[in-house]
TISETOR-988384 format. One line per 4 residues: number of its first residue (from 0); their letters; for each residue x, y, z of N, C-alpha, C. Coordinates in steps of 0.001 Angstrom, whole numbers. Example, Ala and Ser with C-alpha at 12.3 -4.5 7.8 and 13.67 -1.06 7.14 Angstrom:
<nodes>
0	AS	13190/-5690/7800/12300/-4500/7800/13200/-3300/7800  12850/-2250/7080/13670/-1060/7140/12900/30/7870 $
</nodes>
This chain:
<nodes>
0	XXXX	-16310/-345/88964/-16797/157/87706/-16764/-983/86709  -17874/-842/86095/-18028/-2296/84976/-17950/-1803/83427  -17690/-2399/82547/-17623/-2016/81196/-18467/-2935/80372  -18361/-2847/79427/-18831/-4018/78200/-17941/-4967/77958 $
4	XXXX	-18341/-6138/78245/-17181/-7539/77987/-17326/-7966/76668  -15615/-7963/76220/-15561/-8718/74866/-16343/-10034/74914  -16313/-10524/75758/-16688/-11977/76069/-18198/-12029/75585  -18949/-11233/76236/-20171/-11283/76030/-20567/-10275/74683 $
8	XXXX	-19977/-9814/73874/-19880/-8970/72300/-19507/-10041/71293  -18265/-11038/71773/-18379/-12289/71477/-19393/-13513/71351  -20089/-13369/72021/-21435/-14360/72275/-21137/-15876/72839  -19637/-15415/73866/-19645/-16872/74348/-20478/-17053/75285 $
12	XXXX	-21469/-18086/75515/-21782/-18922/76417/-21583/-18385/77858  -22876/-17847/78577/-22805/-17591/79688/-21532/-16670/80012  -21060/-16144/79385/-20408/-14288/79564/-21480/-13315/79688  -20839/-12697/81165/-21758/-11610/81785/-21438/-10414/80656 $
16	XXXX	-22567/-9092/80705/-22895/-8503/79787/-21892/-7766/80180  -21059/-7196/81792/-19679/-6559/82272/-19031/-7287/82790  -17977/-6615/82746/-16794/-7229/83586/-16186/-6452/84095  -15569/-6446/85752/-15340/-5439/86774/-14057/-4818/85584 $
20	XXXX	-13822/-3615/85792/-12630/-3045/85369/-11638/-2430/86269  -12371/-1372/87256/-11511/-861/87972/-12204/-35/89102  -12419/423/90494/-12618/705/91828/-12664/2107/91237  -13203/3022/91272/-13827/4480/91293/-13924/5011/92625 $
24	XXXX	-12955/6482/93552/-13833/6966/94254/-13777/8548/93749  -14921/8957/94347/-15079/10243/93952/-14074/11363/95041  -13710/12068/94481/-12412/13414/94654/-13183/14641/94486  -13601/15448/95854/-13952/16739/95729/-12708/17596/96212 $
28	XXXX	-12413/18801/95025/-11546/19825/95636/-12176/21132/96115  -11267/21597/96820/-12144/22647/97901/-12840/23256/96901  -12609/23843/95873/-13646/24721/94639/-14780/23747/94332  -15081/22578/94614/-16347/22081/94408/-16328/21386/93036 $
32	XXXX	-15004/21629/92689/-14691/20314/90993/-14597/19037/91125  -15098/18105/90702/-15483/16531/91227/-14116/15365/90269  -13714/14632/91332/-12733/13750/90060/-12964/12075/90344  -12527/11202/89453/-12990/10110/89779/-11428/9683/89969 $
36	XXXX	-11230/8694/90716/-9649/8642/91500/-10183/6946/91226  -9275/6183/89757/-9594/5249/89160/-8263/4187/90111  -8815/3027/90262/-7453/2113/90735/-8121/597/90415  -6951/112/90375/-6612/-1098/90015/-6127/-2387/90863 $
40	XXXX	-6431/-3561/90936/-5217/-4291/91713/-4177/-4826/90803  -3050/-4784/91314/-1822/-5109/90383/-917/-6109/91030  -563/-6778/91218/532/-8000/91899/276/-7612/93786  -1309/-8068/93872/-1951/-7965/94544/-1986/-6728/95947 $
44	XXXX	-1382/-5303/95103/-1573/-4231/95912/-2764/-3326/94735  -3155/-2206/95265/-4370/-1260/94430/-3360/-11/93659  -3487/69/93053/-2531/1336/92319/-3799/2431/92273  -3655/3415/91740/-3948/4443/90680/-3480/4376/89848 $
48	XXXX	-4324/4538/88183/-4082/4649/87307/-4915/5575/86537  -5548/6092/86978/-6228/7333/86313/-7053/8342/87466  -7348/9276/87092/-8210/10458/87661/-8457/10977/86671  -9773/11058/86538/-10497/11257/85079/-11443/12395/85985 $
52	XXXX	-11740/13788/84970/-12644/14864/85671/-14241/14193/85681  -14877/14810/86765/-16321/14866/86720/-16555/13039/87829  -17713/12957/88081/-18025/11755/89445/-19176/11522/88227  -18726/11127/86967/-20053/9419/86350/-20407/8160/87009 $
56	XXXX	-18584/8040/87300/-18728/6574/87753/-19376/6366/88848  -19350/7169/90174/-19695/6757/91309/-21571/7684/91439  -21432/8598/90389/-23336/8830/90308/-24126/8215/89531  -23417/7510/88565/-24423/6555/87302/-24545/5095/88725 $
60	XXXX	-23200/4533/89328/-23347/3586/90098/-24620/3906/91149  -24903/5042/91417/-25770/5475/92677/-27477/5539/91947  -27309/6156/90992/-28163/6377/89998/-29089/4814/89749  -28135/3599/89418/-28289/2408/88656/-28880/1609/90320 $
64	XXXX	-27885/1773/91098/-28665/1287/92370/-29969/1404/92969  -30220/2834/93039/-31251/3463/93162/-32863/2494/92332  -32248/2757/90987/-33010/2154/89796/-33529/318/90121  -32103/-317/90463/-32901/-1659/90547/-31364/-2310/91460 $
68	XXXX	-32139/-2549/92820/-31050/-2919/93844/-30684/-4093/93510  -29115/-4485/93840/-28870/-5623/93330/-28274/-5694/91791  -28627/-4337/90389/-28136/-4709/89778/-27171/-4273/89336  -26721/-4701/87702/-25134/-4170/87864/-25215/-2761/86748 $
72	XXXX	-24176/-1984/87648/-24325/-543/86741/-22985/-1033/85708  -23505/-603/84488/-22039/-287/83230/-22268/529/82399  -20918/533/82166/-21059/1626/80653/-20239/1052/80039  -21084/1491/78465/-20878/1100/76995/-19995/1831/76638 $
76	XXXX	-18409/2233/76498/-17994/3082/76560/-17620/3789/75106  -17684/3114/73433/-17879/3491/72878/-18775/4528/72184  -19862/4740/72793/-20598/5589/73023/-21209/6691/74097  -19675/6276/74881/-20840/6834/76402/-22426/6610/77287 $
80	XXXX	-22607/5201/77022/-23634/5125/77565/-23438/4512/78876  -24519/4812/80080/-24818/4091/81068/-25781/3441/81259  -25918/1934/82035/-27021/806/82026/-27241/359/83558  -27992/-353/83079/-28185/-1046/84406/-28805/-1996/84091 $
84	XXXX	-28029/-3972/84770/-28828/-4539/84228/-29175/-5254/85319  -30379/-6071/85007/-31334/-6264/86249/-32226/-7883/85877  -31427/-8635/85689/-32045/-9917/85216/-31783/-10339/83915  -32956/-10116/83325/-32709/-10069/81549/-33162/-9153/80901 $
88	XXXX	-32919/-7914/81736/-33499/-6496/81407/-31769/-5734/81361  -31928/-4713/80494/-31152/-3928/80319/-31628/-2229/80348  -31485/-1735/81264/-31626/-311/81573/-30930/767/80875  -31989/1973/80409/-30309/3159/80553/-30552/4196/81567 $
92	XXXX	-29169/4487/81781/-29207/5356/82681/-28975/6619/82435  -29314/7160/81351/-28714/8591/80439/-29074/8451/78726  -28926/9755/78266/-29714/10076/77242/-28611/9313/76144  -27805/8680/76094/-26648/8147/75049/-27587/6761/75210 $
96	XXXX	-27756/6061/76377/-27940/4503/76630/-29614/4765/76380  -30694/5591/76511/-31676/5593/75904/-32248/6036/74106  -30861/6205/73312/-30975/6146/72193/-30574/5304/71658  -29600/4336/72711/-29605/2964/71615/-30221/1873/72084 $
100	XXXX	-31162/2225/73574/-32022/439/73448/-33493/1053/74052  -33908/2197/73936/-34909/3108/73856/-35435/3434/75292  -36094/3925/75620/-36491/4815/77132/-36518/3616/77869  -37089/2403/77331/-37763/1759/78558/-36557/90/78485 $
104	XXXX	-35579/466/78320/-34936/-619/77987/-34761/-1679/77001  -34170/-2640/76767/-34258/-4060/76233/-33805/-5090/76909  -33868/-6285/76486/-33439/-7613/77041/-31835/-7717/76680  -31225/-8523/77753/-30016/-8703/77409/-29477/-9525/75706 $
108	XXXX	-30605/-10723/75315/-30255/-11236/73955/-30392/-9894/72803  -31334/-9046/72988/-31515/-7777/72247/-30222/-6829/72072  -30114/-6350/73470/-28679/-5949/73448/-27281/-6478/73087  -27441/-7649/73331/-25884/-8696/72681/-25949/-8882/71112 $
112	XXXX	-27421/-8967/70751/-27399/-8604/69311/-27002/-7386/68508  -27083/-6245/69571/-26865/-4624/68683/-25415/-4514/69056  -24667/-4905/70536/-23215/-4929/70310/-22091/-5559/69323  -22929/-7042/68917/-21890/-8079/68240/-22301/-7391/67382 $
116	XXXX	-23269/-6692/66602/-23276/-6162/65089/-22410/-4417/65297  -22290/-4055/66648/-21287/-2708/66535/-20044/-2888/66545  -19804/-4120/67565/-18024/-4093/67814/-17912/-5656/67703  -18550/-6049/67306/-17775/-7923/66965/-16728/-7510/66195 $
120	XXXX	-16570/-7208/64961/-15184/-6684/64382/-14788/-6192/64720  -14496/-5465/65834/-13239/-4803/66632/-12436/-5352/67338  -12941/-6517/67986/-12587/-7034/69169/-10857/-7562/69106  -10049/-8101/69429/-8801/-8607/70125/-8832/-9493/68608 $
124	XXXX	-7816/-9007/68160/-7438/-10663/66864/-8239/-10053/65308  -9147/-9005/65242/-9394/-8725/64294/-8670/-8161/63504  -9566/-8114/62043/-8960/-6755/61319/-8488/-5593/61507  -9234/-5668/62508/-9597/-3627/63216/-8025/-4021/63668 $
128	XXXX	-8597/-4956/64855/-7262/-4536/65686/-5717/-4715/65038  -6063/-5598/64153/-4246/-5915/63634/-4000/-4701/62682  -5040/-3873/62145/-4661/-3016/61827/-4184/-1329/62366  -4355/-1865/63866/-3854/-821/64623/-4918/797/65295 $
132	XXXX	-5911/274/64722/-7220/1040/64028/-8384/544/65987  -7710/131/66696/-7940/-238/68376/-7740/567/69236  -8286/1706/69139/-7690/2945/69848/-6829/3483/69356  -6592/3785/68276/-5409/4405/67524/-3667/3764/67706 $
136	XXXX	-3676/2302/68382/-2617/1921/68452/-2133/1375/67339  -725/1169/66902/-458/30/66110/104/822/64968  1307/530/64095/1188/1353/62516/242/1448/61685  -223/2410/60863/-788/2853/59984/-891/1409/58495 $
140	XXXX	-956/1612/58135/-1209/585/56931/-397/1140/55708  594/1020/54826/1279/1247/54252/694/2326/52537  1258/3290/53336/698/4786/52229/-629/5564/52749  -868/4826/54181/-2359/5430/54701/-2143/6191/55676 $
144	XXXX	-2866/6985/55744/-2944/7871/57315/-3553/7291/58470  -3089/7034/59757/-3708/6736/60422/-5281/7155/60592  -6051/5858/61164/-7640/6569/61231/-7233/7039/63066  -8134/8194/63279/-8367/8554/64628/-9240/7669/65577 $
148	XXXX	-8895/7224/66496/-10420/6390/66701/-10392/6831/68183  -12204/6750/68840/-11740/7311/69973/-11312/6677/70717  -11007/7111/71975/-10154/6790/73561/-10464/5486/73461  -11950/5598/73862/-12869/4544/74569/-12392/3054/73556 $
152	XXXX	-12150/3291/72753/-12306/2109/71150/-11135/1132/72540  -10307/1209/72487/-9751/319/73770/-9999/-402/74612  -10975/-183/74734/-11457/-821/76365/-12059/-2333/75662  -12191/-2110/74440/-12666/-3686/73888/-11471/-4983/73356 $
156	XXXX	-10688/-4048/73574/-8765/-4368/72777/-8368/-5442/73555  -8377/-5064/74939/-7773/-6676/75742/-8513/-7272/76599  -7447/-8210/77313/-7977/-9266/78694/-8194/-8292/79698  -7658/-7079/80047/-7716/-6437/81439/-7802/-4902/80823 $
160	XXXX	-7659/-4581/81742/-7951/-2703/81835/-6361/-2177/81492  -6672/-1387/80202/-4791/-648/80100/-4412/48/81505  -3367/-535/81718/-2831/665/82518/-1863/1233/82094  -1844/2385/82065/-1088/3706/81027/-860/4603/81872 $
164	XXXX	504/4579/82114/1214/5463/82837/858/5333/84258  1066/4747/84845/622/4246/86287/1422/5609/87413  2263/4968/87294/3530/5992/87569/3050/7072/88146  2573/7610/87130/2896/9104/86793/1214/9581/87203 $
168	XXXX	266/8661/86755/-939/9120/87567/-950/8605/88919  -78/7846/89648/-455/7503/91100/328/8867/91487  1487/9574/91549/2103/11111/91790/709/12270/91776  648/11957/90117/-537/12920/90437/-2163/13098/91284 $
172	XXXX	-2228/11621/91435/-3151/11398/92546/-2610/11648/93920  -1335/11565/94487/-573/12086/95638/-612/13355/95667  -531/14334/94590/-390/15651/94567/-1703/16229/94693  -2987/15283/94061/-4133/15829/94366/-4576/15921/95712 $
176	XXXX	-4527/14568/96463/-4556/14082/98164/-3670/15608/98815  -2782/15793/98503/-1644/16654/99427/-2291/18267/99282  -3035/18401/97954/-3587/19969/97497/-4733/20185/98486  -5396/18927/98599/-6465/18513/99183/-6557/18661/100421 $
180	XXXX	-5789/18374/101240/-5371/18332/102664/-5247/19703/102882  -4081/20426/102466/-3334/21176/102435/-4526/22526/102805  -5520/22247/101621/-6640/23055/101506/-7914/23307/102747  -7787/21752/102960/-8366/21949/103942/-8189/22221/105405 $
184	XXXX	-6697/22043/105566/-6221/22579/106802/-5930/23984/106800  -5935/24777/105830/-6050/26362/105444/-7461/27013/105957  -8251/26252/105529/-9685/26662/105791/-9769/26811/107343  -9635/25797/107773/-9332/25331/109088/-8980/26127/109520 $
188	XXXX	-7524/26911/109849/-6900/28026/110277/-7710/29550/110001  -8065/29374/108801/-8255/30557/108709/-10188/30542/109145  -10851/29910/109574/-12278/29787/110294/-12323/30327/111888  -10743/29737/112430/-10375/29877/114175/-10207/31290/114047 $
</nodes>
């Protein structure tokens, strides 16, 4: 799964428009509810670190393939959009990513122009961020209420992918695997 690189919101020099974040597979439970079973490499083993509801990642990836082989599927995640980029073309793959670079796409300099004017001030070292205002991390500013910001506002915050609560979502990814099994060896029995 690919995201939007600070790097390239930055406008350094030959920074790709994503950067890998994290391995997606899709999780069906016997009721037919879809999950994305997110992992990571970490001191060179794969963790889990999230299971997020619904299969985006691995149908926008199928979706974006489909669209133009070879290129790379991402999402913009401040907005929820999905892309696909394909040279010096930028695709969308859904009705969020066709309202901000229109039905039929734009060029990647087009697009690096509408990100650095959305999130260049957000990025790692800013205002935004030293003010804590980076996904809602950080203290408040003195006599202010924290601003809410969403989830996604993060994913532009560092060098790598948060991992948040590892722990505790690799269990619950064990407990999903074990419901899973469990379920399906029920079926099983009860078919004979």
């Amino acid at each position: 799964m690919y995201g939007l690189s600070p790097d390239f919101v930055r406008g350094r020099p030959a920074a790709p428009v994503a950067r890998l974040e994290f391995l997606a597979t899709k999780a069906v439970a016997a009721d037919g509810r879809t999950a994305s079973v997110w992992t990571v490499s970490q001191g060179g083993a794969w963790k889990v670190v999230n299971i997020a509801g619904g299969d985006d990642e691995t149908r926008y990836t199928a979706a974006g393939a489909a669209r133009a082989q070879g290129g790379t599927v991402f999402r913009e995640p401040q907005i929820d959009a999905w892309y696909v980029q394909r040279g010096d073309r930028i695709e969308p793959l859904d009705a969020d990513a066709r309202k901000a670079v229109g039905a039929h796409g734009t060029t990647v300099a087009a697009y690096r122009t509408r990100v650095a004017k959305a999130y260049g001030d957000k990025l790692p070292g800013s205002a935004y961020d030293r003010r804590g205002e980076a996904g809602g991390y950080g203290p408040p500013a003195a006599g202010k209420r924290p601003r809410k910001a969403p989830v996604e506002a993060a994913a532009l915050t560092g060098d790598s992918f948060p991992v948040i609560a590892a722990s505790t979502v690799a269990a619950a990814a064990a407990l999903l695997a074990l419901g899973l099994s469990a379920t399906a060896a029920l079926r099983r029995r009860l078919s004979h």
